[in-house]
C-alpha positions as CSV (number, residue, x, y, z in Angstrom):
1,X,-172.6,-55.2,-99.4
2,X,-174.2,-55.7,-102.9
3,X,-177.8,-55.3,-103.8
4,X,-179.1,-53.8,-107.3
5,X,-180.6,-55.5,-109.9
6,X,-179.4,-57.5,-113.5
7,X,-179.8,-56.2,-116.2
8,X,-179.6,-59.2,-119.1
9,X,-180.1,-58.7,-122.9
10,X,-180.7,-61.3,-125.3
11,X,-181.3,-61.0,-128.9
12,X,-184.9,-61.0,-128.8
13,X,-186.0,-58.2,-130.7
14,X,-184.9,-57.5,-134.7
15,X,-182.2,-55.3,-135.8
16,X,-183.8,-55.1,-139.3
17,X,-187.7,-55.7,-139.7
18,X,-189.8,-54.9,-143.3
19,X,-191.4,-56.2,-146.6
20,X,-189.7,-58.3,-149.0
21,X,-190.4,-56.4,-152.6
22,X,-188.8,-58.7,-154.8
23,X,-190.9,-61.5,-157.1
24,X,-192.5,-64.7,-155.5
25,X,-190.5,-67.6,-154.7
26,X,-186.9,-65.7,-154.8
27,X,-184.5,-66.9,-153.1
28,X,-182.6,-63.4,-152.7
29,X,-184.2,-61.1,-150.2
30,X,-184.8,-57.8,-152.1
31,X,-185.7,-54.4,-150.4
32,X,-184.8,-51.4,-152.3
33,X,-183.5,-48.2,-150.1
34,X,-183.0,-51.2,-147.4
35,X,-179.6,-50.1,-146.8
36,X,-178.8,-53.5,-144.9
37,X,-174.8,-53.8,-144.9
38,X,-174.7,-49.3,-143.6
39,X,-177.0,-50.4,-140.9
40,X,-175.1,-53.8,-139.5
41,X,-176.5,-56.3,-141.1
42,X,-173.3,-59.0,-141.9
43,X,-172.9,-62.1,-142.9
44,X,-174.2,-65.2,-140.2
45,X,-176.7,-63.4,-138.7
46,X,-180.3,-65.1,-138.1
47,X,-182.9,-64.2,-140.5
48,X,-186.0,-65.2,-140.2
49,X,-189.2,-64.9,-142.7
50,X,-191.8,-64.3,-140.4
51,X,-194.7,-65.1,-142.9
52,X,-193.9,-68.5,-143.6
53,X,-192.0,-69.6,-140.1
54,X,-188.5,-70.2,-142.2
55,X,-185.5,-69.1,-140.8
56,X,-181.3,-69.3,-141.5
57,X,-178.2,-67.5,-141.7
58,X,-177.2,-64.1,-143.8
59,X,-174.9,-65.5,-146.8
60,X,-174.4,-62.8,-148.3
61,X,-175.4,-58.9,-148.3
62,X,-175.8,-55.9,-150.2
63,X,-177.2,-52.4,-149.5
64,X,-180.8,-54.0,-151.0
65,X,-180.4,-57.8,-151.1
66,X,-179.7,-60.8,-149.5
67,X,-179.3,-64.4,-149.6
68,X,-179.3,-66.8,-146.9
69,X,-177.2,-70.3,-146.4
70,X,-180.5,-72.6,-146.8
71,X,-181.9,-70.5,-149.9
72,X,-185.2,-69.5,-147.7
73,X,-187.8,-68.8,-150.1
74,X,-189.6,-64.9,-150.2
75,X,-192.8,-64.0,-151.7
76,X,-193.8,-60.0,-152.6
77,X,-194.9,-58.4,-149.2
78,X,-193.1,-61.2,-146.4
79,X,-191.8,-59.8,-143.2
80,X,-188.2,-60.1,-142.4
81,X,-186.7,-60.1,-139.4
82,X,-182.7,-59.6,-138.8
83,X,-181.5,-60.4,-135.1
84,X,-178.6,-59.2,-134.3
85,X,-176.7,-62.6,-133.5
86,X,-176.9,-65.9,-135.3
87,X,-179.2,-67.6,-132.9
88,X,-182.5,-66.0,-132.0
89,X,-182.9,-65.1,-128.4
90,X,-179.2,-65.8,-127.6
91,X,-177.7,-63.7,-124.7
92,X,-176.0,-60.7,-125.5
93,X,-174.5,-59.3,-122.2
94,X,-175.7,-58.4,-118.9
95,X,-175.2,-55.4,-116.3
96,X,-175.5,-54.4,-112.7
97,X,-177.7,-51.4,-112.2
98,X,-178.4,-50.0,-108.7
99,X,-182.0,-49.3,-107.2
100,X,-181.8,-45.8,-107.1
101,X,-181.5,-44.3,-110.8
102,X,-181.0,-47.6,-113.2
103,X,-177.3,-46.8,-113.2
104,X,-174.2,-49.0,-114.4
105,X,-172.8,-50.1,-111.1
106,X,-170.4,-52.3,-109.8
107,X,-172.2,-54.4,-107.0
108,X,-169.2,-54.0,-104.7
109,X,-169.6,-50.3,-104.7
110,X,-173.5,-50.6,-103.4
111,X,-174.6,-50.7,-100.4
112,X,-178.5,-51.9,-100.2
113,X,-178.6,-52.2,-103.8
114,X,-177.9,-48.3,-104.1
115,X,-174.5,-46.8,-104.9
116,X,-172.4,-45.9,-101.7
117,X,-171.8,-42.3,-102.4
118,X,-175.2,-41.8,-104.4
119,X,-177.6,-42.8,-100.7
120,X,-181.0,-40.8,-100.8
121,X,-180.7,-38.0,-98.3
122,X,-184.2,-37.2,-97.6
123,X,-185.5,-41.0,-96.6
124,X,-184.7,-40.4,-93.3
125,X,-187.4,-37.8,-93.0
126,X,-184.4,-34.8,-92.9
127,X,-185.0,-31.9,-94.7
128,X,-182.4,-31.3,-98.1
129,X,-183.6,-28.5,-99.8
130,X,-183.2,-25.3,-98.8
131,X,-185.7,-21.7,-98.4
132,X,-187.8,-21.5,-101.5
133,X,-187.0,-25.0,-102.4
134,X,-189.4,-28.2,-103.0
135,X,-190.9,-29.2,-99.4
């Protein structure tokens, strides 16, 4: 008997968000101290400049720079945001997680949405703890 809950996650919030500090009208996304390709930014991923509502796809990068397929333009202070696919809001993966504690769980090993050998002892009323214990 299953039970639990899904748990689904899309790309829907950035792997990479700040200021552009480069000179208006550049096409190449500069950030010095950015540190974009040690923190997993790679080629095709969506990038979006939030101030002007253009997006595309990573090009190329750099520890500081980066370009995009459709040359998006970036003026001094615009906000980036790097998702960590190349389609905004796309699904990533998804997981069962029983009632009890949020835990990775297949469903066919919960019973009631809670995991078969992990069933709350006390919701009958019985008494688990012992002398000197929480009541």
């Amino acid at each position: 008997m299953g039970g639990g809950t899904t748990e689904i996650h899309n790309d829907d919030s950035p792997l990479a968000t700040g200021t552009h500090a480069g000179v208006d009208s550049s096409t190449t996304l500069r950030v010095r101290g950015a540190d974009f390709k040690s923190c997993g930014v790679t080629e095709d991923l969506y990038i979006e400049n939030e101030t002007q509502s253009t997006a595309s796809l990573v090009a190329t990068v750099t520890e500081d720079e980066i370009t995009t397929d459709d040359d998006i333009s970036w003026d001094n202070g615009d906000t980036y945001n790097i998702y960590k696919t190349g389609t905004k809001g796309s699904f990533i993966s998804s997981i069962w997680t029983d009632l009890s504690r949020g835990w990775k769980t297949d469903p066919k090993e919960m019973r009631l949405g809670w995991r078969h050998k992990d069933i709350d002892l006390d919701r009958n009323g019985e008494r688990i703890f012992g002398p000197g214990q929480p009541e």
